[in-house]
C-alpha positions as CSV (number, residue, x, y, z in Angstrom):
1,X,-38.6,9.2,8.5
2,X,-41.1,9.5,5.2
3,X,-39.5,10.4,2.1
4,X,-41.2,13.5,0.5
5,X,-41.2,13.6,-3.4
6,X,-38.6,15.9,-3.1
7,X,-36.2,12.9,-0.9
8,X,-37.6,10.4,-3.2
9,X,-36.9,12.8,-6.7
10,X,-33.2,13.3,-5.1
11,X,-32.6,9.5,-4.5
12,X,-34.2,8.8,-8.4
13,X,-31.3,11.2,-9.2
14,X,-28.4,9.4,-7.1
15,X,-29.5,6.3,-8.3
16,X,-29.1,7.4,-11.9
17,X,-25.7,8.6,-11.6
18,X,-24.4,5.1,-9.5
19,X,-26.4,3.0,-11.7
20,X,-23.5,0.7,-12.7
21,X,-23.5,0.0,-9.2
22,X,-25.9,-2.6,-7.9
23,X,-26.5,-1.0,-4.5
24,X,-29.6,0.0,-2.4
25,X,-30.1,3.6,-1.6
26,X,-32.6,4.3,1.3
27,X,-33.2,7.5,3.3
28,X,-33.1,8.0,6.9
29,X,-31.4,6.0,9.5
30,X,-31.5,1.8,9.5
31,X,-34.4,0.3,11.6
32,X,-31.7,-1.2,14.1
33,X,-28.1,-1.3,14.8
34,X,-25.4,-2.2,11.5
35,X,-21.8,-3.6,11.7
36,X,-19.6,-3.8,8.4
37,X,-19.1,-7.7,8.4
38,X,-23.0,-8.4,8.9
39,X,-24.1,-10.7,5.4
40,X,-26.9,-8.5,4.5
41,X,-27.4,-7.6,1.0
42,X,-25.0,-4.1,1.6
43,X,-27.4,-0.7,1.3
44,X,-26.4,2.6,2.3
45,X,-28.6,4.7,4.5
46,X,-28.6,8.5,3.9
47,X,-29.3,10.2,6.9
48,X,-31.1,13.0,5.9
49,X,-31.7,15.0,2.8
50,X,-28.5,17.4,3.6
51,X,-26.6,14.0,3.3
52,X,-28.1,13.3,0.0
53,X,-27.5,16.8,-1.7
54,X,-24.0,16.7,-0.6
55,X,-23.5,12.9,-2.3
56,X,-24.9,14.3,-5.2
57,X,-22.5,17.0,-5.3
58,X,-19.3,15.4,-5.0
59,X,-20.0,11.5,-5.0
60,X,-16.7,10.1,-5.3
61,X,-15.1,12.6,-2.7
62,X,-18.4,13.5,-0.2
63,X,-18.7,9.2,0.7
64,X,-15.8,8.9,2.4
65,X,-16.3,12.0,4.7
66,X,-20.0,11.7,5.1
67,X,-19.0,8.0,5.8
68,X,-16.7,8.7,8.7
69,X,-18.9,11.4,10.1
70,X,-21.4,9.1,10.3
71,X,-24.2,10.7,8.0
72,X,-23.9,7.6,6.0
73,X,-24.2,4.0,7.6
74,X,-23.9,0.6,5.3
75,X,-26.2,-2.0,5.8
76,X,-24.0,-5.1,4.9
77,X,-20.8,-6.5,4.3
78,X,-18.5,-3.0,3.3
79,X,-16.6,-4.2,1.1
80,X,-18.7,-5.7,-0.7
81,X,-20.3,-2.1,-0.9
82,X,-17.1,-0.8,-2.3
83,X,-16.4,-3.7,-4.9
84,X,-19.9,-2.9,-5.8
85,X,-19.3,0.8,-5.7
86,X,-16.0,0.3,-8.0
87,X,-18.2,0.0,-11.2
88,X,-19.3,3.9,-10.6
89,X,-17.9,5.7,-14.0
90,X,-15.3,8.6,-12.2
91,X,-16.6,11.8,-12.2
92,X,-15.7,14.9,-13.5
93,X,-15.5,16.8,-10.8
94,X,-13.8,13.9,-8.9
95,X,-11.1,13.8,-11.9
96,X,-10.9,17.9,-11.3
97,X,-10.3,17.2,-6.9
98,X,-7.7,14.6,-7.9
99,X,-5.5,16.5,-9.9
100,X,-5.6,19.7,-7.8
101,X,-5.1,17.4,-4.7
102,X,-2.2,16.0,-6.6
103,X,-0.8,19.7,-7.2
104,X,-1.2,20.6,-3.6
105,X,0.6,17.5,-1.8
106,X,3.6,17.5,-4.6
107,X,6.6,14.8,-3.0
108,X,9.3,17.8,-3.2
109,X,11.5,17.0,-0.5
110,X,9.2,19.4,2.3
111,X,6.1,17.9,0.7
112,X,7.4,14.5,0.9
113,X,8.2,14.8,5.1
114,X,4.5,16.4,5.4
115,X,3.1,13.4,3.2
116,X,4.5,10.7,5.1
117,X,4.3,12.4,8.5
118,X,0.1,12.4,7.9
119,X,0.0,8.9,7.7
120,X,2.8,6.7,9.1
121,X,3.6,9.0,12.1
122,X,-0.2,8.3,13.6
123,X,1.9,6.3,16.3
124,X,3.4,2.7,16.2
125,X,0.7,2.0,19.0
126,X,-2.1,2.6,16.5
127,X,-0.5,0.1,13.8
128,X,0.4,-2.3,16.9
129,X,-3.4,-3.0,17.1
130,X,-4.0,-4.4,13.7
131,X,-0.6,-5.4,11.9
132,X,1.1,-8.3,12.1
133,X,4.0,-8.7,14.7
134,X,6.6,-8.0,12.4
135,X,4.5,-4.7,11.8
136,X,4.8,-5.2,8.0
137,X,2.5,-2.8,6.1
138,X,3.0,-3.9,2.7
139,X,1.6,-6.8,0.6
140,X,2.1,-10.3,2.3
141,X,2.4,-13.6,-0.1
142,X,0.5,-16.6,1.0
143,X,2.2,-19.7,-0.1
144,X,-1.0,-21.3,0.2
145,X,-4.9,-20.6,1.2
146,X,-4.6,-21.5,4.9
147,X,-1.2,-19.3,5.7
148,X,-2.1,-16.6,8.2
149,X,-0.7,-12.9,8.2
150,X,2.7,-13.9,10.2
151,X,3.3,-16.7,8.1
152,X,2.7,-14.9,4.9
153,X,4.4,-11.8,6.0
154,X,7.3,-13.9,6.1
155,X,7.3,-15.6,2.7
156,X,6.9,-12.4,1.4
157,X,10.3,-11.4,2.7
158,X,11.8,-14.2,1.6
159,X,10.2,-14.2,-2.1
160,X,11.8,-10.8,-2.2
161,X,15.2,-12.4,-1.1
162,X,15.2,-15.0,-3.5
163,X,14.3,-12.6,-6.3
164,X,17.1,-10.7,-5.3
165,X,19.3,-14.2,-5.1
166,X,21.0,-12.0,-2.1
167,X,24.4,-13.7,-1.1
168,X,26.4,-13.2,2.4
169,X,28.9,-10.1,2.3
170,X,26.8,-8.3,-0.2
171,X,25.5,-4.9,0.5
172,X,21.7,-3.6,0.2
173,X,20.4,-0.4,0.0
174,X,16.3,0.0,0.8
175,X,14.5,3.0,0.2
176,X,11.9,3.1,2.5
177,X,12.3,1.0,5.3
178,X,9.0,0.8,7.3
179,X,9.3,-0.4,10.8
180,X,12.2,-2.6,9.7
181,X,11.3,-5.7,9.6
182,X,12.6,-6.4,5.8
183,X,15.9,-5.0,6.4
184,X,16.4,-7.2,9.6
185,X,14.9,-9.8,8.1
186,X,17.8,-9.9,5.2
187,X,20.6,-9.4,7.4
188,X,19.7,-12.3,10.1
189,X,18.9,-15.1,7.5
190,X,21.2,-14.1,4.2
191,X,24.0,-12.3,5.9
192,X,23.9,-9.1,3.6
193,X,25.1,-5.3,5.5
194,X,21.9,-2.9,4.6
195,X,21.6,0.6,5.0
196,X,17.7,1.6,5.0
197,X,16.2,5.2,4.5
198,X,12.8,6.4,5.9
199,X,11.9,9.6,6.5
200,X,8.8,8.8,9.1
201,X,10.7,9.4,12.7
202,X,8.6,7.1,14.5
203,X,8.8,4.5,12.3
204,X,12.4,5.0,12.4
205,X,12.7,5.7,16.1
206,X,10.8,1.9,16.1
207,X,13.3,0.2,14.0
208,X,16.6,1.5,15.4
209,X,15.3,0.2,19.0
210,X,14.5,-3.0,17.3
211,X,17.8,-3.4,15.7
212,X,19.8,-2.6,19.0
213,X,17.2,-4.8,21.1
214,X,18.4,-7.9,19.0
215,X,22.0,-7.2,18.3
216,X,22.0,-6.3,14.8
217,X,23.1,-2.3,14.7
218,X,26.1,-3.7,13.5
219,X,25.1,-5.2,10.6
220,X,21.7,-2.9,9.8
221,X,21.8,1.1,9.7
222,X,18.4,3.0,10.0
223,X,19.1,6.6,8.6
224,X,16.3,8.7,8.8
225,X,16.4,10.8,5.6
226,X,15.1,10.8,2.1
227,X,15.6,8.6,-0.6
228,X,17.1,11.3,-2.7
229,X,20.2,11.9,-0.2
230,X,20.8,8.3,-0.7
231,X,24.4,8.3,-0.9
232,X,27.2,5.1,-1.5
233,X,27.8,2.2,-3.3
234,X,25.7,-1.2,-3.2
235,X,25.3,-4.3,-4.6
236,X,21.5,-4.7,-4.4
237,X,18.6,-1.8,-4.7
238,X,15.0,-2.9,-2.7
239,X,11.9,-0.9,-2.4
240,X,9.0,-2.3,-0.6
241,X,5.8,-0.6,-0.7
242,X,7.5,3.3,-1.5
243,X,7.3,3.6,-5.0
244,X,3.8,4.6,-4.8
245,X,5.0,7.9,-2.6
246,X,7.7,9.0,-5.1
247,X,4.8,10.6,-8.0
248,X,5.9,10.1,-11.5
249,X,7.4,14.2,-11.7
250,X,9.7,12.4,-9.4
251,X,11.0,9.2,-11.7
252,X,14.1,10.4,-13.3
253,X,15.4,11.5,-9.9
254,X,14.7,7.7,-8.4
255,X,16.3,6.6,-11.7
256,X,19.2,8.6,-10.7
257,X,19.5,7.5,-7.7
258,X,19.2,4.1,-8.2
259,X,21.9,4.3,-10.6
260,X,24.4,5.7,-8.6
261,X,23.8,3.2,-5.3
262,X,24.0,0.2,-7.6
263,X,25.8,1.5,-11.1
264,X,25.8,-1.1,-14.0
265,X,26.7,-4.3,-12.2
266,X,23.9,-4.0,-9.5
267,X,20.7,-5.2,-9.3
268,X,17.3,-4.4,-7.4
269,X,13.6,-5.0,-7.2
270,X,10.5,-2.5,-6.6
271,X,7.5,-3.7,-5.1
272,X,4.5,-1.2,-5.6
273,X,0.8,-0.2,-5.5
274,X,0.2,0.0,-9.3
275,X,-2.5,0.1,-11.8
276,X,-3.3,-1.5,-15.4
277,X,-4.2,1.9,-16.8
278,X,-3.1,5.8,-16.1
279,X,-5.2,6.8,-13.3
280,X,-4.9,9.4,-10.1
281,X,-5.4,7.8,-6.9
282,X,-8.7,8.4,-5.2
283,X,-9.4,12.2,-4.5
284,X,-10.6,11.4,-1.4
285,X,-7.7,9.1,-0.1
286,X,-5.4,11.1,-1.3
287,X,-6.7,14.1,1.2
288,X,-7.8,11.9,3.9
289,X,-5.6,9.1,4.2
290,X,-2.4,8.8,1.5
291,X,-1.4,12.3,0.5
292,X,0.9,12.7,-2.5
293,X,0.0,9.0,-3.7
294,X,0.0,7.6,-7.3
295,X,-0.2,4.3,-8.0
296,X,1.9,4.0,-11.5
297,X,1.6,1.8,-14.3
298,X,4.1,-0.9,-15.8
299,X,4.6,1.8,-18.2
300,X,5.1,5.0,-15.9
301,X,8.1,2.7,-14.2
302,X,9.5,2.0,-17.8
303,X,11.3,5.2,-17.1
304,X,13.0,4.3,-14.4
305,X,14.7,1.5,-15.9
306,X,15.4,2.6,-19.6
307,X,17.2,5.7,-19.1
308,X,20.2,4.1,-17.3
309,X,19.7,0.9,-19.5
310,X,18.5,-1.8,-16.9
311,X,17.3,-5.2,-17.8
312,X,13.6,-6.3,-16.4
313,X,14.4,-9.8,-15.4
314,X,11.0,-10.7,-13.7
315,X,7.2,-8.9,-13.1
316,X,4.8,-10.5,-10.8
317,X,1.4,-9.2,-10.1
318,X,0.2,-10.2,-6.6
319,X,-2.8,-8.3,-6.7
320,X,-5.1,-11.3,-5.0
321,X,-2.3,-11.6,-2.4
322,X,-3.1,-7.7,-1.0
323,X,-6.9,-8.2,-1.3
324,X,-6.2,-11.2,1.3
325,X,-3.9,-9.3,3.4
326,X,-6.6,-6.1,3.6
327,X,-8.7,-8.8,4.5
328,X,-6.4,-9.5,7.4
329,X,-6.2,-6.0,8.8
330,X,-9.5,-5.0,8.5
331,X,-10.8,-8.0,10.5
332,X,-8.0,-7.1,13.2
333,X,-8.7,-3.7,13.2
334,X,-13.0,-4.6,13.8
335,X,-11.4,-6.3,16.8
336,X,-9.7,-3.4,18.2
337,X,-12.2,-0.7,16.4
338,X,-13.0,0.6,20.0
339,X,-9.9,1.3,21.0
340,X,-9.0,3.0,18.0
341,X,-12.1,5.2,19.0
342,X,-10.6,5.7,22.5
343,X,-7.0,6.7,21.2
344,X,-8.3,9.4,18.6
345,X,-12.4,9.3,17.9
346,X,-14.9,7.6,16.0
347,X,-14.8,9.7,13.0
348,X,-11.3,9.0,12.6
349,X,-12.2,5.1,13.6
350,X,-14.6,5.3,11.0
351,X,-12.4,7.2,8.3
352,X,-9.4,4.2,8.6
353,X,-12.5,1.4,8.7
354,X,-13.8,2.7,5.6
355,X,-9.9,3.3,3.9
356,X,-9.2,-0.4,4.9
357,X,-12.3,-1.4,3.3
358,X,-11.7,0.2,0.3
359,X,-8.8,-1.0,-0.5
360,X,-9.6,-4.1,0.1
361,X,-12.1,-3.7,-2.9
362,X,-9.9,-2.2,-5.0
363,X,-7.6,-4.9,-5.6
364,X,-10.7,-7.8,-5.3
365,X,-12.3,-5.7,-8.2
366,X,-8.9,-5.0,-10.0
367,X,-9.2,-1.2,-9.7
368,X,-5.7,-1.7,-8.0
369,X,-2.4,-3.8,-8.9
370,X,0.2,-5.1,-6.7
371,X,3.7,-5.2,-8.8
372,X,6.9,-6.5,-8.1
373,X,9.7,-6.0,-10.5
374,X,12.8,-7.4,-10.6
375,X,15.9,-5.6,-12.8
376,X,19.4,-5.4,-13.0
377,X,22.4,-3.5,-14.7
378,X,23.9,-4.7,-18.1
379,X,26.6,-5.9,-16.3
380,X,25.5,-7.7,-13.6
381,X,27.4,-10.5,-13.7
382,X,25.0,-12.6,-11.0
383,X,22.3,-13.9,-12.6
384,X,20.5,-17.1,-11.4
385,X,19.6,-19.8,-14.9
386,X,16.3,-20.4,-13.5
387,X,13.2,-19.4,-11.6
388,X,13.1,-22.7,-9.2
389,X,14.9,-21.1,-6.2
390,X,11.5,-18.7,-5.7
391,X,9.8,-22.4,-5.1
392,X,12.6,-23.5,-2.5
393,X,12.0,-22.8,1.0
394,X,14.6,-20.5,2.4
395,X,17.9,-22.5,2.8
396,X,17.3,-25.7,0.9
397,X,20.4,-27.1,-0.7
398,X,19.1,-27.0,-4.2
399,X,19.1,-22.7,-3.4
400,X,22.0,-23.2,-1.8
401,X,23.5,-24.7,-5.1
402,X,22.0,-22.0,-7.3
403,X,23.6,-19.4,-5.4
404,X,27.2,-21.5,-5.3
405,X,26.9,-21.4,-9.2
406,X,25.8,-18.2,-9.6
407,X,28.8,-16.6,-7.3
C-alpha cells in the first residue's frame, strides 16, 4: 500500500519519539513471508495507519499487543529488535500504566494466587514443549560456552548447593518450588530433608507425582501454600526465581519469615530477576504475561537482610547466563511454535514468542539483572574459609574436605 502524507507525517512522528532506537519503520505489510530468526537488518511493518496511531499512543504498552495480534510483523532477527528497542527513553504514560498495573495486581495473599495462577498454571504440557527436562524455569549457569540447557540446568543446582555448603541431615526450606526439580535435586545428591512451598497447583500437582514416581516423598514435602504460612524450624533458607513475585510492600514480611524458618544460626540464598536501578517492570508484561512482578535492586533486598541482622556472604550477577538460557527457550519454543498455536491460538503463540524475545533482550542489553545472594545469621557457626568448593565438581574430595572442616 502507498503511504499518504498523512501515513508518511505519522511515521516522521514515531520515528522521532524511538529515535534512540536504530530501527526501520515501514507501513503496510512485508513484501513476502517473515520469521523471527531470519538475519535481516530487523524492521517493523505497521499494518495500517490504525496500527500506527495506536503505537503512537501508548508505544511501550500498544507493541506488545499489536505484536501478538498480528498488526505488527518484524522483519529480522526479534531480538535484536528488542535490544535495539531497549534504548527507547520510558514514557510517561508507560510510567503512569506501570504503576497503576502495579496497584491493581498487589501480591496480598488473594492477589498473589491470581498472579501466579495467570502464568505458571497455563499447563505443564505447554512448558513441556520448550523447557528443559528437569522443567527448570529459572536462570541456568553454563560452566562453559558449549554446555547445553540440561547440562547447565544442572550446574546451576549445584552452584546453588555449594553456595549453600548444604551437609547430609540438614534441613531446607524453599519458597517457591517450581516443578521441583531443585528440591529433589538437593535431597538425592546432598542428603538434606526439604520442605518446599508453591502456591501454583499444577506445578505442585507435577512435583508431588515426581517425588512419589522416584521414591523421594520421604525425604521431600511439596506443600501447596504461600510463602507467608511458612511454618518450622530449618537449617538452610533457598529461593529460586520467587523473589521477583513477592513486590517490595511485601519485604518486611519475607524478612519475617525468613527469620523465623532459619533464626540466627541459619543461612540461605535468594536468586532473583533484579535491576541496577529502581524501575517497574514492563507495563505491558506485567498485564500480559507476569502480573504483580518487580524486579528489585541490590538495594530494595537490603531490607530483607538488615532488619534481622544477617550477614551478605556472597553476590553474583549472572545476567549473561539468563540471556543464554532465553536463548535456549526461545529457539525450542520456534520449534514447537505451531503447536503452541494448536493448544491455545496464535495470538497467544505470538504474545509468549514476543515475551521470550524480550527478555532475552533485556538482560543482553542490561535492562535486566540476574542476582544471587548468599547470607547468613550472626551465628551461623558453618561457614566455608574459601570460595574454591563453587569450582569443584559436585563430590570431589577437596569439597568433601571443606565440608568435613566446616562441620
Amino acid at each position: 500500500m502507498s503511504e499518504s502524507k498523512i501515513d508518511r507525517a505519522l511515521l516522521g512522528l514515531l520515528r522521532s519519539l524511538i529515535k534512540p532506537a536504530p530501527l526501520r519503520l515501514a507501513l503496510g505489510t512485508p513484501p513476502s513471508a517473515v520469521t523471527p530468526i531470519s538475519s535481516a537488518t530487523p524492521t517493523v511493518w505497521i499494518r495500517d495507519r490504525r496500527t500506527l496511531l495506536a503505537l503512537l499512543r501508548h508505544p511501550q504498552m500498544n507493541f506488545g499487543d499489536l505484536y501478538s495480534a498480528g498488526k505488527i510483523q518484524v522483519e529480522g532477527d526479534l531480538v535484536d529488535l528488542m535490544v535495539r528497542a531497549s534504548a527507547m527513553p520510558e514514557t510517561v504514560v508507560s510510567r503512569f500504566l506501570s504503576r497503576v498495573t502495579a496497584w491493581f495486581q498487589a501480591n496480598t495473599l488473594r492477589g498473589s494466587r491470581r498472579n501466579i495462577h495467570h502464568h505458571y498454571d497455563l499447563s505443564n504440557d505447554f512448558y513441556k514443549l520448550w523447557l528443559d527436562p528437569e522443567m527448570l524455569y529459572t536462570c541456568a549457569y553454563f560452566p562453559d560456552e558449549n554446555a547445553g540447557i540440561s547440562e547447565a540446568q544442572t550446574a546451576k543446582m549445584d552452584l546453588v548447593c555449594r553456595k549453600l555448603w548444604l551437609k547430609p541431615g540438614e534441613t531446607v526450606v524453599e519458597a517457591g518450588c517450581g516443578w521441583g526439580a531443585m528440591a529433589l535435586h538437593m535431597a538425592r545428591n546432598y542428603g538434606v530433608k526439604v520442605r518446599a512451598f508453591n502456591i501454583s497447583h499444577e506445578q505442585i500437582a507435577f512435583a508431588r507425582d515426581r517425588a512419589a514416581r522416584e521414591g523421594m516423598s520421604d525425604r521431600v514435602e511439596f506443600v501447596e501454600d504461600d510463602y507467608r504460612n511458612i511454618s518450622g524450624h530449618y537449617d538452610v533458607f533457598v529461593s529460586i526465581g520467587m523473589l521477583e513475585h513477592v513486590g517490595k510492600s511485601n519485604y518486611p514480611e519475607f524478612s519475617r519469615v525468613i527469620q523465623r524458618s532459619i533464626g540466627d544460626a541459619g543461612r540461605g540464598l535468594l536468586h532473583f530477576i533484579g535491576r541496577n536501578r529502581p524501575r517497574l517492570l514492563n507495563a505491558w508484561i506485567r498485564r500480559r504475561i507476569f502480573p504483580g512482578g518487580y524486579p528489585p535492586t541490590l538495594r530494595d533486598v537490603a531490607d530483607i537482610f538488615e532488619p534481622h541482622d544477617y550477614a551478605v556472604l556472597d553476590v553474583e550477577n549472572l545476567r549473561q547466563h539468563y540471556a543464554r538460557t532465553l536463548e535456549y527457550w526461545l529457539s525450542a519454543y520456534e520449534r514447537h511454535f505451531d503447536e503452541v498455536v494448536a493448544r491455545f491460538d496464535m495470538t497467544f503463540a505470538r504474545m509468549w514468542r514476543l515475551y521470550l524475545a524480550g527478555s532475552a533482550a533485556a538482560f543482553h542489553a542490561g535492562g535486566l539483572q540476574l542476582f544471587q545472594v548468599l547470607f547468613a545469621g550472626r551465628k551461623c557457626a558453618s561457614q566455608p574459609w574459601t570460595r574454591a568448593r563453587l569450582f569443584e565438581s559436585a563430590g570431589s574430595s577437596e569439597d568433601d574436605q571443606c565440608a568435613r572442616a566446616m562441620s
